[in-house]
N, C-alpha and C positions, 0 to 999 in steps of 0.2 A: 408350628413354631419355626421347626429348620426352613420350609420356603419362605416366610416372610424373612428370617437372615439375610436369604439368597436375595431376592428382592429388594431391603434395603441397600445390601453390600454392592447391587447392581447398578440403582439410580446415585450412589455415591460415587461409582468408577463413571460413569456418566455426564455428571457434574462435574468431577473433575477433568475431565476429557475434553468439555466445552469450552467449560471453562480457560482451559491453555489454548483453545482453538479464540473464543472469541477475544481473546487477551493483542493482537495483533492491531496495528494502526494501519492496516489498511487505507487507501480513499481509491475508490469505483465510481465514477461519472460517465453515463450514455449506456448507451447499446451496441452491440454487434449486430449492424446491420448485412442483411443477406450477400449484399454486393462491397462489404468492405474490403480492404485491404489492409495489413501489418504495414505503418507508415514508418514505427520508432520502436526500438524496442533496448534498453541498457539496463546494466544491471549499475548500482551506485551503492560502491561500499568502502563507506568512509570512517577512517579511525576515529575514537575518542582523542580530545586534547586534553590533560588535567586543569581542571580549574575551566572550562569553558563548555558550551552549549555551539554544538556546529548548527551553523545555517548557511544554505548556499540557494543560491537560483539557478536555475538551467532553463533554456530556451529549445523550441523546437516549431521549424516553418517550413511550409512547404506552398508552391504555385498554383497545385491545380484539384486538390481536395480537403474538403471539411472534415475535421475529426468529428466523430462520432463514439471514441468512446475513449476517456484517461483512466488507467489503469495503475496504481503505483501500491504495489503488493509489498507489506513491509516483512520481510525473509525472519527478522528476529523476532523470537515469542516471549511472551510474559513480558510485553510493555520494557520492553529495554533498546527495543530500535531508536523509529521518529514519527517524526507527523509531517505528512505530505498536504500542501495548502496549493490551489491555484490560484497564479497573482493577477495575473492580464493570459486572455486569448479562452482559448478549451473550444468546449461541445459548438459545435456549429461555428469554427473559425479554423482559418486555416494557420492559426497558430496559437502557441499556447506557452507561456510562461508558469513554471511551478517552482514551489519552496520544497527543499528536503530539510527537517529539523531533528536534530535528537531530542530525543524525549527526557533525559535530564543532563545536570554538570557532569562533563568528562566521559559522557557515552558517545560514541559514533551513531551510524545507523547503517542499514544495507538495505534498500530497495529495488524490488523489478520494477521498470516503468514500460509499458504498452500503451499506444500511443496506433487506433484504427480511426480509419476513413473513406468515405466514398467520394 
């Protein structure tokens, strides 16, 4: 009876654990390829305005390689950051246009964006 305790009390810490992990707005497009290189790399962290939903765009180009992989890791947990959209450009161009959004009214966000290519 006490290990089954231990065993519920375990996949419960468990779940909750995931849970705050998969709770994250992420967005991962492509690969690291063998021969890439780190092209972009910022961190964006933007306050809340009351009463408003932040949206901005940011651009990122370069001459003489393709990305291959966008990266935009949202730093805040439990769904209070943003959501990361790409608008024109990405995987296989040599530029790329993307949205940072907060996730609701009068939240900011803060994301890492990486940005490889060969």
């Amino acid at each position: 009876m006490e290990q089954r305790k231990v065993i519920i009390f375990a996949a419960l810490i468990s779940i909750g654990f995931f849970g705050f992990v998969w709770a994250r707005n992420d967005l991962i497009l492509g690969n690291v390829h063998p021969n890439a290189v780190l092209l972009y790399q910022n961190v964006f962290n933007i306050s809340g305005i009351p009463g408003q939903i932040i949206s901005n765009n940011y651009g990122f180009s370069n001459q003489f390689r393709n990305i291959t992989l966008f990266r935009a890791l949202d730093l805040n947990t439990n769904n209070t950051g943003g959501y990361a959209y790409i608008v024109a450009g990405g995987i296989g161009h040599r530029n790329v246009t993307f949205n940072l959004r907060s996730s609701a009214v009068g939240r900011g966000y803060t994301f890492n964006v990486d940005i490889y290519g060969v």
